[in-house]
Biopython code that builds the backbone (N, CA, C, O; Angstrom):
import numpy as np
from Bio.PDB.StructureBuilder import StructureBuilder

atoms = [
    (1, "UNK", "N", (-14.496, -7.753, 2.049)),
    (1, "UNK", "CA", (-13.266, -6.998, 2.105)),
    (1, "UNK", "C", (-12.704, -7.103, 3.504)),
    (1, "UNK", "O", (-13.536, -6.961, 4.399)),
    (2, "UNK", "N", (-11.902, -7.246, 3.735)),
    (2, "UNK", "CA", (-10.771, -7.511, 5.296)),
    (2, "UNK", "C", (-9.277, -7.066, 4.989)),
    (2, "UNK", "O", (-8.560, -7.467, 4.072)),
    (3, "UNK", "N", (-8.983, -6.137, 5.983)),
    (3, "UNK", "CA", (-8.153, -5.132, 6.142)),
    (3, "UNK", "C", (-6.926, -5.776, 7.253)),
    (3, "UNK", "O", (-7.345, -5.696, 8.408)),
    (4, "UNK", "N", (-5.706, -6.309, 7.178)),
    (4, "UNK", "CA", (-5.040, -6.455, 8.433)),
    (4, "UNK", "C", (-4.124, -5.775, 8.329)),
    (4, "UNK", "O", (-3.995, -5.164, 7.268)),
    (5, "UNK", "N", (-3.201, -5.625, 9.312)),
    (5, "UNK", "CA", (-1.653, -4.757, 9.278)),
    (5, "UNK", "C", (-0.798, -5.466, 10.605)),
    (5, "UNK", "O", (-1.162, -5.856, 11.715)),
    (6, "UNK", "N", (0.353, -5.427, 9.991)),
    (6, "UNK", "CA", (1.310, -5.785, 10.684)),
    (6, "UNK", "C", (2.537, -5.141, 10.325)),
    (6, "UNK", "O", (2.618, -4.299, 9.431)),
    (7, "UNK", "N", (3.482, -5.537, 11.021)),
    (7, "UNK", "CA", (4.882, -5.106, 11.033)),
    (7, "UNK", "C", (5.759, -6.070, 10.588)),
    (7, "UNK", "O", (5.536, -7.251, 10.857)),
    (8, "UNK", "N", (6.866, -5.691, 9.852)),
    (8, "UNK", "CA", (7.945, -6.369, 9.577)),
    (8, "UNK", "C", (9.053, -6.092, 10.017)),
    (8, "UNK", "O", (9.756, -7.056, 10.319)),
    (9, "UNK", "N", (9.556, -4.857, 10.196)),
    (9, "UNK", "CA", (10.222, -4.413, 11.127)),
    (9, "UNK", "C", (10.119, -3.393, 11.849)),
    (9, "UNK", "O", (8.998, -2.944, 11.614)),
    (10, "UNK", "N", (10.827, -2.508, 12.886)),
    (10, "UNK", "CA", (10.516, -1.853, 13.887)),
    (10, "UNK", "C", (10.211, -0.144, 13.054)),
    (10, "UNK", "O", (10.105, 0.991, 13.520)),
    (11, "UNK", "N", (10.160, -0.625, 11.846)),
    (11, "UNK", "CA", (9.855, 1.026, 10.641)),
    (11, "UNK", "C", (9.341, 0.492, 10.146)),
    (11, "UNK", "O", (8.548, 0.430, 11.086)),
    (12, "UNK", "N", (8.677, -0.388, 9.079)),
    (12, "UNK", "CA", (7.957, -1.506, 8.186)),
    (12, "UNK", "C", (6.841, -1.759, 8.684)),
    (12, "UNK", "O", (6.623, -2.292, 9.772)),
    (13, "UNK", "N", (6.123, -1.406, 7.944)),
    (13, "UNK", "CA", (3.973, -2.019, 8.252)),
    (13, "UNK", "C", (4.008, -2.415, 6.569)),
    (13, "UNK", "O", (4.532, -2.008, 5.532)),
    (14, "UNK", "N", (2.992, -3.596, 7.085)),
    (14, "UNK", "CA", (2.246, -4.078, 6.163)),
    (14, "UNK", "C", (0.831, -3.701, 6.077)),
    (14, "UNK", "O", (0.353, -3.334, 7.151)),
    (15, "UNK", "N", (-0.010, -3.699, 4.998)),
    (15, "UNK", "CA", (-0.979, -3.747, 5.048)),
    (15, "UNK", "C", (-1.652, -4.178, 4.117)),
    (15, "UNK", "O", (-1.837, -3.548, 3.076)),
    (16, "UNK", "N", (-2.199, -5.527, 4.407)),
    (16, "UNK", "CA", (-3.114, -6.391, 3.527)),
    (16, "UNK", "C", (-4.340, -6.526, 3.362)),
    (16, "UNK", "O", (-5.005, -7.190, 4.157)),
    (17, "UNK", "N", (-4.950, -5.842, 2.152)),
    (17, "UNK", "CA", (-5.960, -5.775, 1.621)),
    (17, "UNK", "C", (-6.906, -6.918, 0.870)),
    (17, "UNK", "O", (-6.379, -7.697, 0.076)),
    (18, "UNK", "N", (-7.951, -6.964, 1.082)),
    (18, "UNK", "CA", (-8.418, -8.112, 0.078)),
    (18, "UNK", "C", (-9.826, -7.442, -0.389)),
    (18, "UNK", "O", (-10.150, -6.374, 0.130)),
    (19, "UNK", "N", (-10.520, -7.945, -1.191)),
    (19, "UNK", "CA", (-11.722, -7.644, -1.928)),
    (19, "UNK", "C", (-11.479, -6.445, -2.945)),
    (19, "UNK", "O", (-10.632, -6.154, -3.790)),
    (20, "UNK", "N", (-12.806, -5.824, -2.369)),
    (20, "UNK", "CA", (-12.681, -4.399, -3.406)),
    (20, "UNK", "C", (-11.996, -3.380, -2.360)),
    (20, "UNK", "O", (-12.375, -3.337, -1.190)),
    (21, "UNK", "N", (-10.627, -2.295, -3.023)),
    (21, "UNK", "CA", (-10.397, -1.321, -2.265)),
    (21, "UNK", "C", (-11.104, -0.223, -2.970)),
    (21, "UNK", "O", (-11.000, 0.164, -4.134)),
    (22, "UNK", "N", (-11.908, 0.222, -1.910)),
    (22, "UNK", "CA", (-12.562, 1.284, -2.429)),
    (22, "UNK", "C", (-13.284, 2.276, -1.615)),
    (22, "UNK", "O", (-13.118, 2.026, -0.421)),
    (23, "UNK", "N", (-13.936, 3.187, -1.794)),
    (23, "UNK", "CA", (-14.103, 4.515, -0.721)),
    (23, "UNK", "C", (-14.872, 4.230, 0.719)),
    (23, "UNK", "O", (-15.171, 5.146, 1.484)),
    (24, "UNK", "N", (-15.126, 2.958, 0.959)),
    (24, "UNK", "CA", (-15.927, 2.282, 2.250)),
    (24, "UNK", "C", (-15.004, 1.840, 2.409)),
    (24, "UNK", "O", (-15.688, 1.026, 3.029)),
    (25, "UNK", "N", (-13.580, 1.336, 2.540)),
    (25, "UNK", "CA", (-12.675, 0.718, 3.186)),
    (25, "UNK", "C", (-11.329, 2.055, 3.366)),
    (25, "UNK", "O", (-10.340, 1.885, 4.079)),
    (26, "UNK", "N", (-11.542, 3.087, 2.713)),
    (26, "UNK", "CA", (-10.439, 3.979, 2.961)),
    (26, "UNK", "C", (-10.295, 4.638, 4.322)),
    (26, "UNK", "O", (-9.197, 4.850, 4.837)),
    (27, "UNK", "N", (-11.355, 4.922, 4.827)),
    (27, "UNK", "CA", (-11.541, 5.669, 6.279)),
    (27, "UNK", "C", (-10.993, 4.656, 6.978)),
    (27, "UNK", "O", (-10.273, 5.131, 7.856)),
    (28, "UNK", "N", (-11.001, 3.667, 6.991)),
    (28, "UNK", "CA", (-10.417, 2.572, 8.034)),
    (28, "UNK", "C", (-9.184, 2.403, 7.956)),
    (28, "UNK", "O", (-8.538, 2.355, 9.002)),
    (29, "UNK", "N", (-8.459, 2.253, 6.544)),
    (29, "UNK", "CA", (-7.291, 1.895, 5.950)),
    (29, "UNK", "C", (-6.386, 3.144, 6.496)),
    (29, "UNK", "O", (-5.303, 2.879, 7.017)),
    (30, "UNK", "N", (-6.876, 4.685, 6.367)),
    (30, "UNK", "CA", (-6.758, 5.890, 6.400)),
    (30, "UNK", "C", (-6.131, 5.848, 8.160)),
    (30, "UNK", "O", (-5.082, 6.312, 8.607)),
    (31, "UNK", "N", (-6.979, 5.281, 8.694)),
    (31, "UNK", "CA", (-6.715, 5.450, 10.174)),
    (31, "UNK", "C", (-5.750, 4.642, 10.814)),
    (31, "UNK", "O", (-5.003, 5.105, 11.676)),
    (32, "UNK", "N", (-5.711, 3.163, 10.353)),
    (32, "UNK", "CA", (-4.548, 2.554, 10.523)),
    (32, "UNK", "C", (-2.975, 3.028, 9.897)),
    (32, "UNK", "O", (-2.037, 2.799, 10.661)),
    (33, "UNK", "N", (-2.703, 3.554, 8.800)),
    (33, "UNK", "CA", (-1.895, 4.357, 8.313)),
    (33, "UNK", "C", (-1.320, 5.572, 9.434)),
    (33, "UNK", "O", (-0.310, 5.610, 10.136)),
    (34, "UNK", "N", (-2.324, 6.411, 9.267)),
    (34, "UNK", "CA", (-1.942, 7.698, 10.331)),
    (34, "UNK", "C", (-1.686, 7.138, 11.974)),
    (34, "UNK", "O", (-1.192, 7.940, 12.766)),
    (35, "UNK", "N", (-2.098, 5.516, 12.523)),
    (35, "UNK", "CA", (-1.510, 5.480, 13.615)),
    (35, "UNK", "C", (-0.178, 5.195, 13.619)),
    (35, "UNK", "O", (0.708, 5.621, 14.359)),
    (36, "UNK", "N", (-0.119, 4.135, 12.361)),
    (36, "UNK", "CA", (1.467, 3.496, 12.600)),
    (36, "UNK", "C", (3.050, 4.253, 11.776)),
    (36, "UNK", "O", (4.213, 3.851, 11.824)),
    (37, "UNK", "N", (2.222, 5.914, 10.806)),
    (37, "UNK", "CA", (3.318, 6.861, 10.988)),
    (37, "UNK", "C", (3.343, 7.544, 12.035)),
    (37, "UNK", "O", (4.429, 8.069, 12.279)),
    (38, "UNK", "N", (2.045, 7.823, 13.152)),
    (38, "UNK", "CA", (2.330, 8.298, 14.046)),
    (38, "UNK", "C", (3.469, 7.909, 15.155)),
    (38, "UNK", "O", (4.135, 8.564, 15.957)),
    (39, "UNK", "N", (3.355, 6.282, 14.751)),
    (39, "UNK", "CA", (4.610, 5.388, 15.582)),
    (39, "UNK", "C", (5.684, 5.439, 15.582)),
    (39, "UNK", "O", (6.303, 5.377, 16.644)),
    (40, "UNK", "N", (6.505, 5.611, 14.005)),
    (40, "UNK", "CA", (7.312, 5.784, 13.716)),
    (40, "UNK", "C", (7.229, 5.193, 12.586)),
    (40, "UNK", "O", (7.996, 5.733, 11.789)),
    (41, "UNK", "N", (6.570, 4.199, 12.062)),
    (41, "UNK", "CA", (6.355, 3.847, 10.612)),
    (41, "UNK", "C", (7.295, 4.889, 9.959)),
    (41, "UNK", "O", (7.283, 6.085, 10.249)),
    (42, "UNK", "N", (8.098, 4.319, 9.059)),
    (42, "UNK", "CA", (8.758, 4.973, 7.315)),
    (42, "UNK", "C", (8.202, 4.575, 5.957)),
    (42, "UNK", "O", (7.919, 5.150, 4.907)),
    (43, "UNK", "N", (8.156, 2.785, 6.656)),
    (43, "UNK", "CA", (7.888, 2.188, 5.077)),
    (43, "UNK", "C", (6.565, 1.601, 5.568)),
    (43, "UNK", "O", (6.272, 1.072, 6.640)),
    (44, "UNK", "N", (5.700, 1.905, 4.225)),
    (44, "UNK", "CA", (4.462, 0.921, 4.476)),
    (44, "UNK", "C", (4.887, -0.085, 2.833)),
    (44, "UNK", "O", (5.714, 0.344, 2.028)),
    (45, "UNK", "N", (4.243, -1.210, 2.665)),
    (45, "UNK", "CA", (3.914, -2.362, 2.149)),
    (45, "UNK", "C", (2.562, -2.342, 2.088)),
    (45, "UNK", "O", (2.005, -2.688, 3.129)),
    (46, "UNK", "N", (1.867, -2.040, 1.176)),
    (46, "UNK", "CA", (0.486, -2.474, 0.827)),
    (46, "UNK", "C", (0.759, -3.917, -0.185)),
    (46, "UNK", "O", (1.420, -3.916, -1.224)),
    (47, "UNK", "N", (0.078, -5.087, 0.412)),
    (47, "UNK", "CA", (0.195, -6.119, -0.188)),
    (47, "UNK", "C", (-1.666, -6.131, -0.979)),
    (47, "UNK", "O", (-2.728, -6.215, -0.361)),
    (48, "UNK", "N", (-1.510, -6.046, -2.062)),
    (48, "UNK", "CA", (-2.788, -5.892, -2.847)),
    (48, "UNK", "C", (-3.277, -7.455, -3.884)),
    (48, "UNK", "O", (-3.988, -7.482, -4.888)),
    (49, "UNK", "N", (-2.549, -8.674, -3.136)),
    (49, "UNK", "CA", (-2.452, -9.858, -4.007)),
    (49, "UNK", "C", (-3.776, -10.507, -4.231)),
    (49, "UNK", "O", (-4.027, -11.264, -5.169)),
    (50, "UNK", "N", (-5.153, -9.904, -2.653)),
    (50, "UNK", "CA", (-6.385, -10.256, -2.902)),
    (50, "UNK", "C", (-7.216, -9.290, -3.014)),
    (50, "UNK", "O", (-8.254, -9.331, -2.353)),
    (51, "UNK", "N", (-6.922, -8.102, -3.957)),
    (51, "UNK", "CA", (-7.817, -7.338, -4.143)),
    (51, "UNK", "C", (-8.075, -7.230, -5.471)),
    (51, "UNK", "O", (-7.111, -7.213, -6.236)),
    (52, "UNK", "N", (-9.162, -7.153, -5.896)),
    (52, "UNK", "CA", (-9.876, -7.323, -7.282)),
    (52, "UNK", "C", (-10.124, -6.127, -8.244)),
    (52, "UNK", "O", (-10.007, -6.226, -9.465)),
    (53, "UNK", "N", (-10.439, -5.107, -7.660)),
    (53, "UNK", "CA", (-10.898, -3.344, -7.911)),
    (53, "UNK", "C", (-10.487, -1.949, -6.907)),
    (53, "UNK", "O", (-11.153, -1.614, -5.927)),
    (54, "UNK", "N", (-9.659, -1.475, -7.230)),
    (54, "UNK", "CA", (-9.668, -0.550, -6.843)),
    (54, "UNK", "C", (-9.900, 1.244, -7.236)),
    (54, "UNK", "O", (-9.511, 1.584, -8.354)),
    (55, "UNK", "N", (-10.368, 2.067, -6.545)),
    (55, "UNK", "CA", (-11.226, 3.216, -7.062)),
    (55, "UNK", "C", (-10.365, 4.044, -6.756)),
    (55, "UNK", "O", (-9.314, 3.793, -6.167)),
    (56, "UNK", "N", (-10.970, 5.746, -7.363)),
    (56, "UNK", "CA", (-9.979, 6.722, -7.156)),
    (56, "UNK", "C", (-9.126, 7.331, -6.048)),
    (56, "UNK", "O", (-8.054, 7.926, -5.939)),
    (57, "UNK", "N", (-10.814, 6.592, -4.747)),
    (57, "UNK", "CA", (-10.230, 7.121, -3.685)),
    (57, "UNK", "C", (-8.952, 6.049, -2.852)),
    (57, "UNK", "O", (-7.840, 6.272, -2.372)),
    (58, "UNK", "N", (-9.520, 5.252, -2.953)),
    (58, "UNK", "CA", (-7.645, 4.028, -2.855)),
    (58, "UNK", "C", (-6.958, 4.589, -3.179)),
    (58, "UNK", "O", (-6.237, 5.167, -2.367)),
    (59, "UNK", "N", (-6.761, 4.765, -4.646)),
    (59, "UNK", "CA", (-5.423, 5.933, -5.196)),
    (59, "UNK", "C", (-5.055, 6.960, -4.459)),
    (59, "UNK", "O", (-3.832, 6.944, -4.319)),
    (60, "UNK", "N", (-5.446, 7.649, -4.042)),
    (60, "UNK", "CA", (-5.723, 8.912, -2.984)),
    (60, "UNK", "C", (-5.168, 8.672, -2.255)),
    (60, "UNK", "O", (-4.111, 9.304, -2.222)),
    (61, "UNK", "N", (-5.383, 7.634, -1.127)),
    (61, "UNK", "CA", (-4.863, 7.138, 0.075)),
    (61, "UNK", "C", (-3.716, 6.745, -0.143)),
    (61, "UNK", "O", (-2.832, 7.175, 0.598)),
    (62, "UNK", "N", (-3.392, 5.883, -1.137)),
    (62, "UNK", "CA", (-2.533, 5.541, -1.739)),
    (62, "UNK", "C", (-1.044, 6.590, -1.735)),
    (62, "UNK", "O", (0.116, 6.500, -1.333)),
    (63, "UNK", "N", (-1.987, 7.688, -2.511)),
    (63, "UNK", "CA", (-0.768, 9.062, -2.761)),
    (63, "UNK", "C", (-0.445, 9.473, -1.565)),
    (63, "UNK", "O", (0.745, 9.529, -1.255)),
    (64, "UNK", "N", (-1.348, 9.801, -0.756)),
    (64, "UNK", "CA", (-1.458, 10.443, 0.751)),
    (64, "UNK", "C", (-0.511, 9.703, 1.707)),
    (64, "UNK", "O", (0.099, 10.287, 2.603)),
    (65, "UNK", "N", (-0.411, 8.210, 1.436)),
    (65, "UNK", "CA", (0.683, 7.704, 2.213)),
    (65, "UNK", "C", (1.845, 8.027, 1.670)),
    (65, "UNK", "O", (2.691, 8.547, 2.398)),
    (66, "UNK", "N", (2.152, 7.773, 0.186)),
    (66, "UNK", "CA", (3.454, 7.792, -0.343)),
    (66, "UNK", "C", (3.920, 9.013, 0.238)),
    (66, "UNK", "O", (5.020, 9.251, 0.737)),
    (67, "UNK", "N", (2.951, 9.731, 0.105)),
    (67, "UNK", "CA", (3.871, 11.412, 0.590)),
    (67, "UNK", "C", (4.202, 11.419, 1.864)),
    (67, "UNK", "O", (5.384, 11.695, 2.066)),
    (68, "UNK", "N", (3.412, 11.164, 2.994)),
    (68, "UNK", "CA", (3.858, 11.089, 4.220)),
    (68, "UNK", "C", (4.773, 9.535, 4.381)),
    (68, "UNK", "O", (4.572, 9.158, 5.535)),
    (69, "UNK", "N", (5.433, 8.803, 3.851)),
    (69, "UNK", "CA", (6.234, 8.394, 4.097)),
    (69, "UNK", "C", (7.650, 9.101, 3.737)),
    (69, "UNK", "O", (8.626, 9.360, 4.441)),
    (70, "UNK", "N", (7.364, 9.319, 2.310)),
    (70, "UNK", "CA", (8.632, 9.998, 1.972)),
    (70, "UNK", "C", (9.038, 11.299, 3.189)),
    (70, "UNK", "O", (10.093, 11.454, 3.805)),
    (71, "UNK", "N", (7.670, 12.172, 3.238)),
    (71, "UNK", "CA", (8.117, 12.876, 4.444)),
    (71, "UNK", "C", (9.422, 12.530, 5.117)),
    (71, "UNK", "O", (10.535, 13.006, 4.894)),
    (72, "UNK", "N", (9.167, 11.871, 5.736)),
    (72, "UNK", "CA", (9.863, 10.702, 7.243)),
    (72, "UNK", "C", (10.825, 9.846, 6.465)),
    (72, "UNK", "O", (11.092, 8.741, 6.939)),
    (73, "UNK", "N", (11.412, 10.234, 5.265)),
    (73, "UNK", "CA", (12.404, 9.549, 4.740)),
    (73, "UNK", "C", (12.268, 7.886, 4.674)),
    (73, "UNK", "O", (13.108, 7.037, 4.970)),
    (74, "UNK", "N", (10.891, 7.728, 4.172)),
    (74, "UNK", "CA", (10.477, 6.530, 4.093)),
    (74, "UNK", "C", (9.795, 6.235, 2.723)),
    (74, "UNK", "O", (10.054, 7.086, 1.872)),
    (75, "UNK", "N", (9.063, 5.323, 2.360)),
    (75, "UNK", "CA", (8.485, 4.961, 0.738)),
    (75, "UNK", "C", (7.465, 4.247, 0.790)),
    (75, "UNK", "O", (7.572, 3.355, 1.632)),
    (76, "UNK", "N", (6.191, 4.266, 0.057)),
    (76, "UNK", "CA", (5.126, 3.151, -0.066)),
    (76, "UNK", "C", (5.618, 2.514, -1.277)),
    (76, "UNK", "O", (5.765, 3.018, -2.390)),
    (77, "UNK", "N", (5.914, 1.010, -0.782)),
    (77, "UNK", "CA", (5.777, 0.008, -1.998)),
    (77, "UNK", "C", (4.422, -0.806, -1.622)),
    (77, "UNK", "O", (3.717, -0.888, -0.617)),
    (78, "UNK", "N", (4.405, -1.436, -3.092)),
    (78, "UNK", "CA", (3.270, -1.951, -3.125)),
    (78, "UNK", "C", (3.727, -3.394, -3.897)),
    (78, "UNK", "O", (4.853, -3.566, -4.362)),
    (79, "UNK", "N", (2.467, -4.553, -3.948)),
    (79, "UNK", "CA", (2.857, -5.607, -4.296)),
    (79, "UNK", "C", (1.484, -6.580, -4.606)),
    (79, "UNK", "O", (0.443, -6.616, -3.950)),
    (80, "UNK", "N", (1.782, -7.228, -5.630)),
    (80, "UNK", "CA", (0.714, -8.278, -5.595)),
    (80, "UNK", "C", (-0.073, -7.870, -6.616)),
    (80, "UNK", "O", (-0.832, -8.824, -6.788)),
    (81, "UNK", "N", (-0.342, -7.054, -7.371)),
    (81, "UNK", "CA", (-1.183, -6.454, -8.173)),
    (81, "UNK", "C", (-1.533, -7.746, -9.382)),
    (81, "UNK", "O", (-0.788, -8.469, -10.044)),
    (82, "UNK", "N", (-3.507, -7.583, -9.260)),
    (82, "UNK", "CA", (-3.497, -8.856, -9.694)),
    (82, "UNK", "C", (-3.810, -7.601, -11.283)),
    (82, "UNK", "O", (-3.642, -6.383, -11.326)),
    (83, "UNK", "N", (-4.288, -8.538, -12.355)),
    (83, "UNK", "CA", (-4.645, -7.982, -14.081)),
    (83, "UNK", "C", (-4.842, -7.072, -14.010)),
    (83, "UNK", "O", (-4.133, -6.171, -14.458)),
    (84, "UNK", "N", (-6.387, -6.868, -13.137)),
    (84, "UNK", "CA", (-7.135, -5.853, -13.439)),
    (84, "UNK", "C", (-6.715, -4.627, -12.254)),
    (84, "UNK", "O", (-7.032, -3.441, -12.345)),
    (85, "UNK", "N", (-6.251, -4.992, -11.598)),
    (85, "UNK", "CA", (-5.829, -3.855, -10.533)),
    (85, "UNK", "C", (-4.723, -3.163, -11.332)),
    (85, "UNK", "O", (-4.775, -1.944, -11.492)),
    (86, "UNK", "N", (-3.802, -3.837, -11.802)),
    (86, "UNK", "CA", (-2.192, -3.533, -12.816)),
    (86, "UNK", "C", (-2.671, -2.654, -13.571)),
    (86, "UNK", "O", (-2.195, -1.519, -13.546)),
    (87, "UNK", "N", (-3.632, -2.953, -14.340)),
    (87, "UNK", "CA", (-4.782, -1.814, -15.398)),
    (87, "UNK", "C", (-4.718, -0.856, -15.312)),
    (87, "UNK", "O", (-3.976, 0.024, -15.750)),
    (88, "UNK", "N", (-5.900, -0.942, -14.430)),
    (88, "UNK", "CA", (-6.171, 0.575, -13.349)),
    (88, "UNK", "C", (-4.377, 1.547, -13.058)),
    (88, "UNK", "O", (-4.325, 2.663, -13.573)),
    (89, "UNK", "N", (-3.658, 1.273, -12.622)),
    (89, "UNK", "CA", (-2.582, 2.278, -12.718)),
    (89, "UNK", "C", (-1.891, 1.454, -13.834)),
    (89, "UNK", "O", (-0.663, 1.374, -13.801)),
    (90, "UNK", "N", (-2.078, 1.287, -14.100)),
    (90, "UNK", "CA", (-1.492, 1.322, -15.999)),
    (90, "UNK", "C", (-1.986, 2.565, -16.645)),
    (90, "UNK", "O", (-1.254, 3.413, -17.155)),
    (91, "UNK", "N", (-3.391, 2.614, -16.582)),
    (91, "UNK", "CA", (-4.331, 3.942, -17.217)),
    (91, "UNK", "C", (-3.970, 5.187, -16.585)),
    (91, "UNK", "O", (-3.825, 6.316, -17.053)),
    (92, "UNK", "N", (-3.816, 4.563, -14.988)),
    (92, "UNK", "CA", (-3.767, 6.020, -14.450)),
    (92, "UNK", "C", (-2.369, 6.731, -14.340)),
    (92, "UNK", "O", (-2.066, 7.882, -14.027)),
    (93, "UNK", "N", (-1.550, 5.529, -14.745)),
    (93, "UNK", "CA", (0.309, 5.959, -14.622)),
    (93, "UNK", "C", (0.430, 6.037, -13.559)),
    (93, "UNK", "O", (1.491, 6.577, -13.245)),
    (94, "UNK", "N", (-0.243, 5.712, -12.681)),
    (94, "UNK", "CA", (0.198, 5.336, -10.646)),
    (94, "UNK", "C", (1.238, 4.000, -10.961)),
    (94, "UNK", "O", (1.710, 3.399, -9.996)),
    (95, "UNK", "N", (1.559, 3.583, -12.315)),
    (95, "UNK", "CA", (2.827, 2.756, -11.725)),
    (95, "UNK", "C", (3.933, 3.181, -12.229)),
    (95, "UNK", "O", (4.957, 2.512, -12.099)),
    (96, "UNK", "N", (3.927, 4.105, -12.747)),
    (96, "UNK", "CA", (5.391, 5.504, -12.917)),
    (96, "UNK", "C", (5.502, 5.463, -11.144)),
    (96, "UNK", "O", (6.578, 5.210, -10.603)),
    (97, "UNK", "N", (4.399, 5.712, -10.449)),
    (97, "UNK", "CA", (4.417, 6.640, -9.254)),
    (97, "UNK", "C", (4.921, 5.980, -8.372)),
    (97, "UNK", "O", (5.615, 6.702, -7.657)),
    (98, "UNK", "N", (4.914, 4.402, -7.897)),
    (98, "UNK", "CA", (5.260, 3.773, -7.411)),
    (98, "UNK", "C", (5.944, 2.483, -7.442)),
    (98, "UNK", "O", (5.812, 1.770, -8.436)),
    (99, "UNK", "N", (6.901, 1.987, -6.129)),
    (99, "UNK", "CA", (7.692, 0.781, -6.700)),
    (99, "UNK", "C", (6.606, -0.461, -6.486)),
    (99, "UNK", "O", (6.145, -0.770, -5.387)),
    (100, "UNK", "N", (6.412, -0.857, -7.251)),
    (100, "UNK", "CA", (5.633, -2.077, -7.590)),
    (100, "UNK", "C", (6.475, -3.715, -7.741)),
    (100, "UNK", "O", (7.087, -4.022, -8.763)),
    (101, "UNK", "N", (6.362, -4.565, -6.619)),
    (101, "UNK", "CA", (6.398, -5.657, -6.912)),
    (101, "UNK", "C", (5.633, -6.831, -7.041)),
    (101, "UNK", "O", (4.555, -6.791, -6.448)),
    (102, "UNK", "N", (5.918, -7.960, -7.712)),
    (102, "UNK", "CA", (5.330, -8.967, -7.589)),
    (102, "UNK", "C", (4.349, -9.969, -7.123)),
    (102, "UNK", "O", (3.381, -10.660, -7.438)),
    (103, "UNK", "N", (5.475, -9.516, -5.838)),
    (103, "UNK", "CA", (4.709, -10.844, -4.505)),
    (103, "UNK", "C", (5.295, -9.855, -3.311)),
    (103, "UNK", "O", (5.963, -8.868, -3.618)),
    (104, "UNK", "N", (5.062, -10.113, -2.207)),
    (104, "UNK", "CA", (5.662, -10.119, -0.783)),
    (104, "UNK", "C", (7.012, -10.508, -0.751)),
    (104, "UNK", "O", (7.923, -9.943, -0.147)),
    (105, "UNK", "N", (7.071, -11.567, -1.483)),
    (105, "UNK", "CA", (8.955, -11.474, -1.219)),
    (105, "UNK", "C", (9.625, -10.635, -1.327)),
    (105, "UNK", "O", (10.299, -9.959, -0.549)),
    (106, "UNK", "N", (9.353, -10.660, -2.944)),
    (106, "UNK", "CA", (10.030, -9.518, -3.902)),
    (106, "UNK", "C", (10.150, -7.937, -3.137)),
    (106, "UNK", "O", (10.833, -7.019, -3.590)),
    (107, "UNK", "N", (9.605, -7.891, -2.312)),
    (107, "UNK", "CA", (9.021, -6.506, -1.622)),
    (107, "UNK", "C", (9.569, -6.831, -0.237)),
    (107, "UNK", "O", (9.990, -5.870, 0.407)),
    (108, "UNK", "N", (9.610, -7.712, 0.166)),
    (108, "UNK", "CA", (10.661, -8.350, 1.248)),
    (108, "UNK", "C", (12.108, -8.009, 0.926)),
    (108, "UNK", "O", (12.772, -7.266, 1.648)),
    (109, "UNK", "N", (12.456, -8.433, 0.096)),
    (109, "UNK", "CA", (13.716, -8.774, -0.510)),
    (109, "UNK", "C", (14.327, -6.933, -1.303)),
    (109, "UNK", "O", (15.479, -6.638, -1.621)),
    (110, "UNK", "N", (13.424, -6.296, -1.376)),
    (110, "UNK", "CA", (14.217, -4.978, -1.588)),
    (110, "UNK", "C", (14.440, -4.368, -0.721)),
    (110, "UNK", "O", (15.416, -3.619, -0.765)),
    (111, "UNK", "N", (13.626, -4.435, 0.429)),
    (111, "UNK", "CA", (13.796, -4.039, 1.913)),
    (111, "UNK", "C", (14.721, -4.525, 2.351)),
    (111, "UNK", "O", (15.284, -3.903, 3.253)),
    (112, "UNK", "N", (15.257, -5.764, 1.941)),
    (112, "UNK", "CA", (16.338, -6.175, 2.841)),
    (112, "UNK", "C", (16.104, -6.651, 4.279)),
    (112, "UNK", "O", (16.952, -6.685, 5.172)),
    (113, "UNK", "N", (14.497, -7.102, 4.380)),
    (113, "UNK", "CA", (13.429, -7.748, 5.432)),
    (113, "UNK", "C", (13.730, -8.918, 5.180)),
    (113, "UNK", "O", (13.160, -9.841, 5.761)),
]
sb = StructureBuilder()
sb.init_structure("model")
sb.init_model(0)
sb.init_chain("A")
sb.init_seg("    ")
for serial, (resi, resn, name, xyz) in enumerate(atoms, 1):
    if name == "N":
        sb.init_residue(resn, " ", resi, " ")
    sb.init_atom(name, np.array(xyz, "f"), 0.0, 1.0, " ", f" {name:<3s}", serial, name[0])
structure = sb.get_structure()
């Protein structure tokens, strides 16, 4: 599992996940999040195109960002969702909850990045 983050624009983080997201990668994920709304972050981008499984507590983190973005008049999109990840909030209706795209473009391209 390997965790990076970057920026797309001077409000815009990315954060790209790969392997399993799950309750040993949230404390880390958790902390990079809370630095870069501490920055000024609005929008995060979780790009999820190499992750295989994700657990309740991902979801969690998941929610925990959406809310503190919206806070700050900002939004978590998300992107990349491979079968079995799509599933998982298929079952759980986390994709009522969030805007879900494709790829990185697609998620590029609503941003207007």
């Amino acid at each position: 599992m390997s965790i990076t983050s970057s920026s797309l624009t001077p409000s815009t983080a990315v954060i790209t996940v790969s392997g399993r997201f799950d309750a040993h990668q949230v404390p880390k994920i958790q902390k990079d999040v809370d630095g870069m709304l501490a920055n000024g972050t609005t929008v995060v981008v979780f790009d999820l195109s190499d992750v295989n499984f994700v657990d309740s507590s991902a979801l969690a983190v998941m929610v925990r960002t959406m809310k503190h973005c919206r806070e700050r008049g900002g939004e978590l999109i998300l992107c990349g969702l491979r079968q079995p990840v799509r599933i998982i909030f298929e079952l759980t209706r986390m994709d009522k909850a969030f805007r879900i795209f494709d790829d990185m473009q697609q998620a590029r391209n609503a941003l207007g990045a």
